[in-house]
C-alpha positions in Angstrom: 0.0 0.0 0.0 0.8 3.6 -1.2 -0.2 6.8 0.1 -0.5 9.1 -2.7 0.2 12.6 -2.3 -0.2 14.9 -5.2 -1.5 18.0 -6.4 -3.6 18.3 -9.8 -3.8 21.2 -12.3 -6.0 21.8 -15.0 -4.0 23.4 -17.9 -4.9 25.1 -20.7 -4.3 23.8 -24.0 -2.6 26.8 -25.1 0.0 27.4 -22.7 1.7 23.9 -23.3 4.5 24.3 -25.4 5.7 26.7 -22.7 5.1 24.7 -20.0 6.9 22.0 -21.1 10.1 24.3 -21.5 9.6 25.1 -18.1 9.5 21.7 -17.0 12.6 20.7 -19.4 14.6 23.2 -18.0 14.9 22.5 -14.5 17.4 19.7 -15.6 16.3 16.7 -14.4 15.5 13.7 -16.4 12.3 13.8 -18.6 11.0 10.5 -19.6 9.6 9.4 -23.6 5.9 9.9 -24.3 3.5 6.7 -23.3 0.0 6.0 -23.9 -2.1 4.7 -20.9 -5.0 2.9 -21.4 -7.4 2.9 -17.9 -10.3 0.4 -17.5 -12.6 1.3 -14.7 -14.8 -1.0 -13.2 -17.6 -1.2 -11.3 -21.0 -2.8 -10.0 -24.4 -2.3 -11.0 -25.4 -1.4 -7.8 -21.7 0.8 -7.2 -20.5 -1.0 -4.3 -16.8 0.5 -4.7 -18.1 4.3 -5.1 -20.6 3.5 -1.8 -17.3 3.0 -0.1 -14.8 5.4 -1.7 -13.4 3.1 -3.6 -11.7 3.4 -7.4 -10.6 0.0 -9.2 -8.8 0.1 -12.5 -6.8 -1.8 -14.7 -3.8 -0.1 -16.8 -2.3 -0.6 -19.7 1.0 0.3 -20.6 3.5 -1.0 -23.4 2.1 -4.4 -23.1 1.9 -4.5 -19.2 -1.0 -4.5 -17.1 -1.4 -3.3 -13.7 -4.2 -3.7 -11.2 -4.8 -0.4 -9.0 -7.2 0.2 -6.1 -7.8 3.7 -4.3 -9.2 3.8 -1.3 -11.2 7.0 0.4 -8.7 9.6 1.1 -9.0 13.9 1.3 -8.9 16.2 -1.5 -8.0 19.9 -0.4 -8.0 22.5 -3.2 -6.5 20.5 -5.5 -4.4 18.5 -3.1 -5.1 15.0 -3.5 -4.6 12.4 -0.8 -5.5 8.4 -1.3 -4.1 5.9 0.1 -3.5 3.0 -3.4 -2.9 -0.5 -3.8 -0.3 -1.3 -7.2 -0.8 -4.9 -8.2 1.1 -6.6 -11.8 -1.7 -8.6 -13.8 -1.0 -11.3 -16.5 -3.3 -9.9 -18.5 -6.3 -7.2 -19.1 -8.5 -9.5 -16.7 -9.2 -8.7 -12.7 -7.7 -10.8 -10.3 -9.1 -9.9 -7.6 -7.4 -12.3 -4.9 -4.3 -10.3 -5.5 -5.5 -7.1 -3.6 -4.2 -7.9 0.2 -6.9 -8.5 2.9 -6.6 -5.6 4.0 -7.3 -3.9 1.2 -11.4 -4.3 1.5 -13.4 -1.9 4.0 -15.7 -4.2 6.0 -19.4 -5.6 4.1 -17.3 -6.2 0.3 -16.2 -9.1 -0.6 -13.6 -9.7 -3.3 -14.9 -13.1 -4.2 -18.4 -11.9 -4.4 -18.0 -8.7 -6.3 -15.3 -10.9 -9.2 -18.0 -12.0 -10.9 -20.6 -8.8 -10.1 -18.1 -6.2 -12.2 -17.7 -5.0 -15.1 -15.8 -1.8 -17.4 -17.6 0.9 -16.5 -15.6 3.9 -18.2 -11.9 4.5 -19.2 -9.7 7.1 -19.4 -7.2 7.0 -22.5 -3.9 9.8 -22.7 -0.7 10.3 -23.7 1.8 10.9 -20.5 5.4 13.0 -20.3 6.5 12.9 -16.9 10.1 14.8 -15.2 11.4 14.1 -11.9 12.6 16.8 -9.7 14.4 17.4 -6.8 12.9 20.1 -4.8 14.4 21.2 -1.4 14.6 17.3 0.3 11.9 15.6 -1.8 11.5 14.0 -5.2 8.5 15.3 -7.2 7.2 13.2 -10.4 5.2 15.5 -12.7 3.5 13.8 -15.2 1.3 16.1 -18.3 -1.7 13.9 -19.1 -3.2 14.8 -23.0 -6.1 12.7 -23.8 -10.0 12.3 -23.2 -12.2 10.1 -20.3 -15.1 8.3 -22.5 -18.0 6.6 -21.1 -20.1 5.1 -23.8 -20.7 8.0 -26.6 -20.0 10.6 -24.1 -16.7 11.9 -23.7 -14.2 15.4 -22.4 -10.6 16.1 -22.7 -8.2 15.6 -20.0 -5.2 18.4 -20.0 -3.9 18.1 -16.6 -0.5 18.4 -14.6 0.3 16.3 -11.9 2.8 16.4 -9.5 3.3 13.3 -6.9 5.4 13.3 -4.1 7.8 10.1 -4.7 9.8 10.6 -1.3 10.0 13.8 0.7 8.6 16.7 2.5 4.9 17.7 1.0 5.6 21.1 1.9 7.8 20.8 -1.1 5.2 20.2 -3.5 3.4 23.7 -3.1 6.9 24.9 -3.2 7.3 23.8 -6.7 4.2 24.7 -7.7 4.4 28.2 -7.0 7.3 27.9 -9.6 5.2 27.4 -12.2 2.1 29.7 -10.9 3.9 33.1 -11.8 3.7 31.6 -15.5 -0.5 31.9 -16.0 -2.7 29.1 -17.8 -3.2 26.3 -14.7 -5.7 26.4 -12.1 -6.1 23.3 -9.5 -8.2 20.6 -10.0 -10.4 19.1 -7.6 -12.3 16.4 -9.9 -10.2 13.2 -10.9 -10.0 11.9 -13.8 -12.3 8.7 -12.1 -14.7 11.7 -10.6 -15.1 12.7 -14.2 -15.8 9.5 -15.5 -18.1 8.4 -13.1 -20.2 11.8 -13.9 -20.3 10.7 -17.5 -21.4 7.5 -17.0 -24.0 8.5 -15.8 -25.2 10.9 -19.0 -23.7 13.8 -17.6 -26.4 15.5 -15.8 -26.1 18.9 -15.2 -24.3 19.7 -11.8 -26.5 21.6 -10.0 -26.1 24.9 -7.9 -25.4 24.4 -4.5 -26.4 26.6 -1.0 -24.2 27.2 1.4 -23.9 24.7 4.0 -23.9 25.7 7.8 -21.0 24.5 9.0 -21.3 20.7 10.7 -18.3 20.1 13.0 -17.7 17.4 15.1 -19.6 17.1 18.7 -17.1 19.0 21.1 -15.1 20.3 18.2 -12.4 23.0 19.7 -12.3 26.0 18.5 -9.3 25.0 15.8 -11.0 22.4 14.5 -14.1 24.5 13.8 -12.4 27.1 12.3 -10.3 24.1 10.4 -14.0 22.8 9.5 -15.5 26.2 8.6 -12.1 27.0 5.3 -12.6 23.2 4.5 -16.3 23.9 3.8 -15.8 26.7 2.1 -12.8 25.9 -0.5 -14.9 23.2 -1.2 -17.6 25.3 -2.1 -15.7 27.6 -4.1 -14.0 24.6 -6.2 -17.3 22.9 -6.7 -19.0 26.4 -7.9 -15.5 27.3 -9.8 -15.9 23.8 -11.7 -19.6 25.0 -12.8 -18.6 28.4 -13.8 -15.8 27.0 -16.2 -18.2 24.8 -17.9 -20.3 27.4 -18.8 -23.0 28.2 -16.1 -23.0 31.9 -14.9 -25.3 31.3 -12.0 -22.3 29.4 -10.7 -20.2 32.3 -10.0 -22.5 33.4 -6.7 -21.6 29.8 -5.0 -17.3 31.0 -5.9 -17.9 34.2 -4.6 -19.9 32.9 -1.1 -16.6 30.3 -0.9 -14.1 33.3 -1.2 -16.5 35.6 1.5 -17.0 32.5 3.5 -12.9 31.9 4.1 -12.8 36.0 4.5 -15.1 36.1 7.2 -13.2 33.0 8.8 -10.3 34.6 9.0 -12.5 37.8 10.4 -14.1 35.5 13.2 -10.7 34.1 14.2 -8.8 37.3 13.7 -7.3 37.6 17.0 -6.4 33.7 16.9 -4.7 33.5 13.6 -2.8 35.6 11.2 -3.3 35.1 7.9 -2.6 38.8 6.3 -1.2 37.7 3.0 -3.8 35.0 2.4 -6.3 37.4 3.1 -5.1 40.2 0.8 -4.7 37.4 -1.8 -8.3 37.2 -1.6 -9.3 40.7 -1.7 -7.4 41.2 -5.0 -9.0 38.8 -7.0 -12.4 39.2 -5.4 -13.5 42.1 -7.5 -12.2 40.3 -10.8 -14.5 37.9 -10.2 -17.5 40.0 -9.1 -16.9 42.6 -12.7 -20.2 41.9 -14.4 -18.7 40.8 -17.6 -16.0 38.4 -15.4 -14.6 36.0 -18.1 -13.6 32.6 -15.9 -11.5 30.9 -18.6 -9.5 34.3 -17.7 -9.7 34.6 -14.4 -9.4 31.1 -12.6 -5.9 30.6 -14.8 -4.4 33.7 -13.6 -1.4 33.4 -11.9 -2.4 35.2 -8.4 -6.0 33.3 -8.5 -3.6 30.1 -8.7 -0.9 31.3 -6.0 -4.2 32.5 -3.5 -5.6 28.7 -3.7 -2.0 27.2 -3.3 -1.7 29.7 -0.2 -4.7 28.6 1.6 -4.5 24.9 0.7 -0.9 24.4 2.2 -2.0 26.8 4.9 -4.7 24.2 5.5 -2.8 21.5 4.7 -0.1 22.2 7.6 -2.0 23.8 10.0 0.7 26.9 9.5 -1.6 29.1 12.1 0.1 26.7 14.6 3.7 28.5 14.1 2.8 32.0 14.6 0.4 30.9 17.7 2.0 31.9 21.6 0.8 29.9 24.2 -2.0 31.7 25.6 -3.2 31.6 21.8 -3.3 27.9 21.9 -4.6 27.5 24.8 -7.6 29.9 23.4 -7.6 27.5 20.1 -8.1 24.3 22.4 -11.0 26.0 23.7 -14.7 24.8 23.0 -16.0 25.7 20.4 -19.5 26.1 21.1 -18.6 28.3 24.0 -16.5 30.6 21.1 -19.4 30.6 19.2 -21.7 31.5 21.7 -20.0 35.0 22.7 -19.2 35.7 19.2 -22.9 35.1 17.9 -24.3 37.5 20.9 -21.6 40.0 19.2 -22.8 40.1 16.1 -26.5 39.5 16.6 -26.1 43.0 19.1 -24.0 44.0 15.9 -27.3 43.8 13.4 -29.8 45.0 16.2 -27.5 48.6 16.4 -27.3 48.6 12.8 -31.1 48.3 12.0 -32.4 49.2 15.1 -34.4 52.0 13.4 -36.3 53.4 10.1 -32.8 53.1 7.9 -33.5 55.5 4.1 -32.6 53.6 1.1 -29.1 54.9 1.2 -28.5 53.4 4.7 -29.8 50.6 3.8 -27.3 50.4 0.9 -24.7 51.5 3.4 -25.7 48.5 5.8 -25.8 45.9 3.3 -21.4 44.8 3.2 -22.4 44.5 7.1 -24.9 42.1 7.1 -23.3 40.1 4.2 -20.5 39.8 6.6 -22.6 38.7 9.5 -24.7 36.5 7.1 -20.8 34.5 6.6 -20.1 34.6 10.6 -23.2 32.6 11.1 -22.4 30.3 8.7 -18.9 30.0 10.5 -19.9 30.0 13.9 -23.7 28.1 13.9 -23.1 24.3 13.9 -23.1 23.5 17.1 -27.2 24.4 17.1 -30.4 23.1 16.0 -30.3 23.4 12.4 -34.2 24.4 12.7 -33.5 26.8 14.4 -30.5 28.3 12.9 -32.0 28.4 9.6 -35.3 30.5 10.8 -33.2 32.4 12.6 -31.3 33.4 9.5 -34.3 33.3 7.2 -35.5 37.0 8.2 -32.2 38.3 8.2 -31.6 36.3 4.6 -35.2 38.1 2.8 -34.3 41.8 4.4 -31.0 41.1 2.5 -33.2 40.2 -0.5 -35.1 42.9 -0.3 -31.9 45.7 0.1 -30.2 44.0 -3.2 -33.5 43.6 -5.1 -34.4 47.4 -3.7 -38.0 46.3 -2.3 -38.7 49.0 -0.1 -42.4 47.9 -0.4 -42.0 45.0 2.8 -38.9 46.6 3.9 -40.2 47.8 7.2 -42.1 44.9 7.8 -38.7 42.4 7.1 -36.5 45.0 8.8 -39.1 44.4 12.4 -39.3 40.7 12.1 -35.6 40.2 12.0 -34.9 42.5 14.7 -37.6 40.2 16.9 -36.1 36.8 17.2 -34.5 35.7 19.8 -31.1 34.5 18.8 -31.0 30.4 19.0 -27.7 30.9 20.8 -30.1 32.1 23.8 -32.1 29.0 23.3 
């Protein structure tokens, strides 16, 4: 068993030739073009994608190779799975091969040999360099080819970059290299992800709300703030994803990611420093807000690229954690449903100043970056609550702010009263 480490870009076709000068002029050992063929398999009633698991079979120059992933993390586009590598005789599944330990409890290798079958495959030409980068050795491989399922099909351009042996800090390290040159963007969806989706007719993805946040019962204060910027980039790469293949409706969901990890870093301001990442995010913000915002433009820019790498290994590494004195920890080891509950009386006493009275359509206006903000800081701050009550709590405040962007003065009043009655669930 393998644990695979590795980030994946998307690239865009056009920026290959220098790309691969880049990659050819770090002086390491590139190695000749293959083709890879990939067989996916699969059961009718997809047993392995119930339990996070991707089977294949791989052909290359005459060789065949068996490989199982097993659930792991993806983080931006940080990719973590822990994979099983086994040599085949042939383009047939052996199943017995796979180790024991291999198989999450409830499958059975002997029962599912017979049940599966090719499902979808993946089919690309591969260059790959190795690199040395501070202590570690980095394979990067550039994938050019298409995932098919059936009569349905879409290209893959991607760039990988695996961590053979090393530090993964390097990684990010050597992908910030390559950021400052424009034309990649990370990639959350795997090539299996991908095909999977198309086997299925690719359906259109559908918009997605904003979560509240779900932590873990007696979550500390890290780990909900850790929670809150994993809910969010995940949001923002899901919505990106939809925005790149051509739905404009999508680009509300990035934006709510982006305030989201803003208001985060707001909550937890006197926790954690995150300046750079934070001003990162205010640069490209109003890029993607422009009303004519071109995403093929935007999400290959360099800094959009060097902002996602920034958070993800900030993430990844828990870099808050080096900057953090000990009173600061000891705050961070806190509960966090008793953070919560002082910061949510703050901000609810926050909205009541702010709309406490008759407000004119200009302070209204003036009000609204406030109660987007606060909108966020429930979102961070509310999952340690009744979800019922959370959400009709936050459904007044939610149709005022309706009503200040759609400019309804009409029920204004009436919106403006009801939110300032509740009671905040916090109380409850």
């Amino acid at each position: 068993m393998n644990e695979e480490i590795e980030l994946k870009f998307i690239v865009q076709p056009e920026t290959l030739p220098a790309l691969r000068q880049r990659l050819s002029a770090t002086g390491h050992d590139g190695h000749a073009l293959r083709q890879l063929t990939n067989t996916y398999f699969e059961t009718d009633g997809f047993d392995l994608r119930r339990h996070g698991i991707g089977l294949r079979i791989r052909q290359v120059d005459g060789q065949y190779e068996m490989t199982m992933k097993t659930a792991g993390q993806v983080i931006g586009g940080l990719h973590q799975h822990p994979e099983y590598n086994v040599p085949l005789p042939g383009p047939m599944l052996e199943l017995q091969r796979l180790p024991a330990q291999a198989w999450p409890e409830g499958l059975s290798p002997a029962a599912l040999q017979s049940r599966l079958k090719p499902l979808f495959t993946t089919d690309f030409a591969r260059e790959k360099w190795r690199v040395t980068q501070g202590e570690s050795q980095i394979e990067v491989a550039l994938d050019r080819g298409e995932v098919s399922a059936g009569p349905l099909s879409e290209p893959i351009c991607e760039l990988e970059m695996e961590l053979l042996r090393g530090n993964a800090r390097d990684l990010f390290t050597f992908a910030r290299t390559l950021s400052d040159a424009g034309g990649l963007r990370l990639g959350s969806l795997s090539k299996a992800a991908r095909g999977y989706h198309l086997q299925r007719g690719n359906p259109a993805r559908a918009i997605r709300p904003l979560p509240l946040l779900n932590p873990a019962a007696r979550a500390t204060v890290e780990e909900g703030m850790s929670a809150a910027l994993h809910l969010a980039l995940d949001h923002w790469q899901y919505h990106e994803e939809l925005w790149l293949r051509g739905d404009p409706q999508a680009k509300v969901g990035v934006m709510e990611g982006i305030t989201l990890i803003r208001e985060t870093f707001r909550v937890m301001g006197n926790l954690v420093r995150r300046k750079a990442t934070t001003a990162l995010l205010a640069d490209i913000m109003p890029l993607i807000a422009a009303e004519q915002a071109d995403p093929q433009a935007i999400c290959y820019l360099p800094g959009y690229l060097q902002t996602k790498l920034a958070l993800t290994s900030w993430l990844m590494f828990s870099v808050w954690q080096n900057t953090a004195d000990e009173a600061t920890r000891k705050k961070l080891a806190g509960a966090y449903r008793q953070f919560a509950d002082m910061t949510l009386a703050r901000c609810g006493a926050e909205l009541k100043v702010a709309f406490g009275r008759t407000l004119s359509d200009e302070e209204y206006l003036q009000q609204l970056p406030r109660l987007e903000r606060r909108l966020m800081a429930f979102h961070v701050l509310s999952g340690a609550y009744r979800p019922t009550e959370v959400v009709a709590y936050l459904m007044h405040w939610k149709a005022l702010h309706q009503s200040i962007v759609q400019q309804g003065p009409e029920d204004r009043e009436h919106l403006r009263r009801q939110a300032l009655a509740q009671v905040g669930f916090w109380l409850k």
